[in-house]
N, C-alpha and C positions, 0 to 999 in steps of 0.2 A: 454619706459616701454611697455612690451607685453601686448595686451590684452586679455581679461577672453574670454576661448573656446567659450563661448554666445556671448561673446561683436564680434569675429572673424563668426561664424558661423549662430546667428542669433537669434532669441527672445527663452531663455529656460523659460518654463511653470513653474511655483512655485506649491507646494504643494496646496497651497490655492486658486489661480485661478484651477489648476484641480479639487478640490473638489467643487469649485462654476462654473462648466461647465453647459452651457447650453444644451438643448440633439446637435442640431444642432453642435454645435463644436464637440461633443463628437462624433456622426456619422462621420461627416468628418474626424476625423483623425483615428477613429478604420478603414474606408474602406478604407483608403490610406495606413497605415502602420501597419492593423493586418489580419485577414482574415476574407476577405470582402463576397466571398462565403459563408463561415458557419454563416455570420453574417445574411447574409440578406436571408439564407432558414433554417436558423435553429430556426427563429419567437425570436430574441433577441429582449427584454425591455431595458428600461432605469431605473434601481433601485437606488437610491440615499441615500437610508437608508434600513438595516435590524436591528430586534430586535425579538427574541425570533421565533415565526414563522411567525413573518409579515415582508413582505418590504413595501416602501414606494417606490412610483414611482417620477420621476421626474415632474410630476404635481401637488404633494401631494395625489394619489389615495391610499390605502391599499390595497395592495394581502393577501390572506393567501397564504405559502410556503408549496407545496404539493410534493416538490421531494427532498427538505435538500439538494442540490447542491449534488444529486446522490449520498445519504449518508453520507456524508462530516459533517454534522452537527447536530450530534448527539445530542448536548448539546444544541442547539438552536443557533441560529446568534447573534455572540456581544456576547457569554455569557460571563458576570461577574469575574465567577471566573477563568476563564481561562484566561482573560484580567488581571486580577489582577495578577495572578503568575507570567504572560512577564510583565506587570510594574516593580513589584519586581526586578525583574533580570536589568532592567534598571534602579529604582533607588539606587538599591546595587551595579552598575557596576559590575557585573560579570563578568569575565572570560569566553568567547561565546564557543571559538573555538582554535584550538590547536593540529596538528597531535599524537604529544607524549605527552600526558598529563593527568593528573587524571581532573577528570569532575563528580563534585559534582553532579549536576542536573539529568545529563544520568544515575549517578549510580545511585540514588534514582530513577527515575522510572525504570529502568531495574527492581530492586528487587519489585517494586509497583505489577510490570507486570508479574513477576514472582510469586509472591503471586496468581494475580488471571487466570494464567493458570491452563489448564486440569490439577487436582488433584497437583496443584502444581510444574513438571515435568520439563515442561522448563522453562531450569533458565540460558538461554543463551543469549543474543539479538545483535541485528545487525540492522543499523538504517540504512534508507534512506530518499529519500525526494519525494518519491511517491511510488504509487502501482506497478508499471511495472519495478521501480527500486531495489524493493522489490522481484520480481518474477527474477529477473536479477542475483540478489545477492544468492538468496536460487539455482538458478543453478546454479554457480559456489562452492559454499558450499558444494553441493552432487557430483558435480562431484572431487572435491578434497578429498574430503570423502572417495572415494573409488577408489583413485590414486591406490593405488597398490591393487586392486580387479583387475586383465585385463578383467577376464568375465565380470564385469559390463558395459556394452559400451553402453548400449541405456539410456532412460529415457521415461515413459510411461504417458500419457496424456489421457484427454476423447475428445469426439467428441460429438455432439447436443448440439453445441453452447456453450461451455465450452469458457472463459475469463479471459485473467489473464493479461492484458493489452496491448498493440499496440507498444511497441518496437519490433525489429527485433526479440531477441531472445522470447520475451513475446508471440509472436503472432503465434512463431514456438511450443509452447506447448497451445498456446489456440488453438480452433478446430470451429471458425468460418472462413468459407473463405474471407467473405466479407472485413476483417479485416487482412486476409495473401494475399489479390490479391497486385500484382506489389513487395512482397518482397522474390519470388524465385529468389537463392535457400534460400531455409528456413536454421535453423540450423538444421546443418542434426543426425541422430539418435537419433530421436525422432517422436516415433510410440504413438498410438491411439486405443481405444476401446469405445463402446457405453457407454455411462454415465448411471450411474443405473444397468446395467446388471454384476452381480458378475460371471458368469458360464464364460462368457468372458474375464473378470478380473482374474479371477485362470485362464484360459489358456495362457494367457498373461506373466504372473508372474511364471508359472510354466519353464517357460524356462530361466529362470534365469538368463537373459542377464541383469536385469532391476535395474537401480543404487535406483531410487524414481522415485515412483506415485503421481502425482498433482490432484489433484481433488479441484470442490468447495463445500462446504457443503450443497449451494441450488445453481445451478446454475442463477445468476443474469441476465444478457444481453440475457442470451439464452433462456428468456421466465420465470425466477420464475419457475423453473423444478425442484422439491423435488421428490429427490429420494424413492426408496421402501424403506420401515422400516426394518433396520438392515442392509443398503448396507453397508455404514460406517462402522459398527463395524463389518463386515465382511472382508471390504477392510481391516482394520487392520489387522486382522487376517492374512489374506494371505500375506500380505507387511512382518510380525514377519518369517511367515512359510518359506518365499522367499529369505530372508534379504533383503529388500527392503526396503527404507524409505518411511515413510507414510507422506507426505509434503499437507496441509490443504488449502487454498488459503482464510482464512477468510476477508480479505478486503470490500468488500462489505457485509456479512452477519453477521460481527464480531461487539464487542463495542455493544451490547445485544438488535441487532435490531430482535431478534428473541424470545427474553424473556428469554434467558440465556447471559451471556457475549458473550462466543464464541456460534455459533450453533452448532459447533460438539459435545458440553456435552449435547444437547437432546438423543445422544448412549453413550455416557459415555463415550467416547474414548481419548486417549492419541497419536495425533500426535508425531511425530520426532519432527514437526515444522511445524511451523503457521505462514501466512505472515498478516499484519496488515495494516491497511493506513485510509484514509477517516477520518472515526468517532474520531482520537485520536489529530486530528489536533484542536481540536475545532471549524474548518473553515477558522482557521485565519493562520496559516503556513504551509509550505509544509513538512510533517512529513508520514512518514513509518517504516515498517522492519520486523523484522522476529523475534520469539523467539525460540528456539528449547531445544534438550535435551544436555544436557552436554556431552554425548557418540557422541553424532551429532558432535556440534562442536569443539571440539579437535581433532577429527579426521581430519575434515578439516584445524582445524586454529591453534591446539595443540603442534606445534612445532615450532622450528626455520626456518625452513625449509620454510615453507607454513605460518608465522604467518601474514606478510606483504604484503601478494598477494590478498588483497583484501582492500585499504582504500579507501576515499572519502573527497574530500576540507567536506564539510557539515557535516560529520560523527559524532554522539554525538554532534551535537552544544547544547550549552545552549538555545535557544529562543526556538525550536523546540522542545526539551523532556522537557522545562516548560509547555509549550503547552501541550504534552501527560501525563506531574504529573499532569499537575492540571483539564484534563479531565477525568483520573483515578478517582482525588480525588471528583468531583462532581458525579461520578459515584457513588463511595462507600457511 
């Protein structure tokens, strides 16, 4: 009889010995097989419980939780009712995942999320399973968009620390270097102007090369950099004048950590499209995506032609837009 890959390979850890780790084991095996660099300068704890905004450390101390796993946790750690919607789904056996398939879950919160975008608008969405997968996918979206535009060839970005996550193509429209050193060449045709300055932005956009403009509504990593009052709704302005898509980067400012849902309704404005992440996961799953306007996406995804050219194993799963229903739903 062959033996079990453990019984051939060698002691596998059960869920219940890793949850009853000591820190000690748990050190040793994060610096041997995760990154042991970031672990040990980037002032990593041993947390062994969170709930609401406390963890608990591995000696029993209490922290209060002052950065939400960098927005991640909108609804607080362990909340409730988002635990309760993925049980749901587990003890109704759902239906997770499935390339061709109707998917209860996604379509209810797609229309959740449609409900509380700008003025209602976009009622489109595209899921991922993070932010930078999210900024991945809204580029390919507008560059399919305006397949048969030829003028359209560039894509325009800001600079002073503009963010929109650390993949290749992500880092090639954010505008920190520290974060694009070591991956020239970048994706190329994609230019940059000062964040905040509109006199810049119409020069920019007046030449009409420009498929979509990325901005974030407050710049996060580059310092909490709120722009002048009325850039925004200027930047739309000129994106309409231009035809240009007006593409929002809410991921870290979105999920109403600014005292609206999204930040862009402090201008009242109406994106093409808005990318989402962090806050919708509840903490507990890897959940993203983008919602936009319906002109947006059929133009990219509207046909036979282009309908396929963009899926993902994960796309729509169930556990993950339970996740985002039922953080909506404690929101509302």
């Amino acid at each position: 009889m062959v033996n079990s890959i453990a019984e051939q390979k060698g002691h596998f850890y059960t869920i219940d010995e890793a949850i009853n780790f000591d820190f000690e084991t748990v050190k040793a095996l994060q610096l041997k097989h995760l990154n042991a660099v970031r672990t040990l300068n980037g002032g990593a704890k041993y947390f062994k419980q969170a709930e609401g905004c406390t963890f608990i450390d591995y000696e029993g101390k209490k922290h209060l939780d002052m950065i939400g796993a960098v927005g991640v946790v909108s609804v607080g750690n362990n909340n409730e009712t988002v635990w309760a919607g993925i049980k749901k789904c587990f003890d109704t056996k759902q239906f997770m995942m499935g390339a061709i398939s109707y998917h209860n879950i996604a379509a209810a919160f797609a229309h959740n999320l449609s409900l509380v975008s700008p003025h209602q608008k976009l009622t489109k969405v595209g899921t991922a399973t993070g932010g930078a997968e999210a900024i991945e996918g809204v580029i390919k979206l507008v560059k399919l968009a305006v397949r048969n535009k030829p003028e359209k060839t560039h894509i325009l970005a800001c600079v002073r620390g503009s963010f929109h996550g650390k993949t290749t193509g992500a880092v090639s429209v954010g505008g920190k270097e520290k974060w694009r050193a070591y991956q020239h060449p970048l994706m190329a045709n994609v230019d940059h102007v000062p964040y905040g300055d509109a006199e810049k932005l119409e020069t920019a956009l007046r030449t009409g090369k420009y498929s979509a403009f990325f901005a974030e509504p407050i710049q996060g990593e580059g310092g909490i950099i709120v722009p002048p009052e009325g850039y925004l709704k200027k930047a739309r302005e000129l994106c309409t004048e231009n035809d240009t898509y007006l593409v929002i980067d809410e991921i870290q400012a979105g999920c109403g950590r600014t005292g609206k849902f999204w930040c862009c309704e402090h201008e009242d404005i109406v994106p093409d499209c808005l990318t989402f992440a962090k806050g919708f996961s509840g903490g507990l799953i890897p959940f993203a995506g983008y919602n936009c306007t319906e002109e947006l996406y059929n133009a990219a995804y509207g046909s036979i032609e282009t309908c396929f050219h963009h899926t993902a194993t994960y796309q729509e799963n169930g556990l993950s837009c339970a996740a985002g229903l039922s953080s909506l739903i404690y929101f509302g």
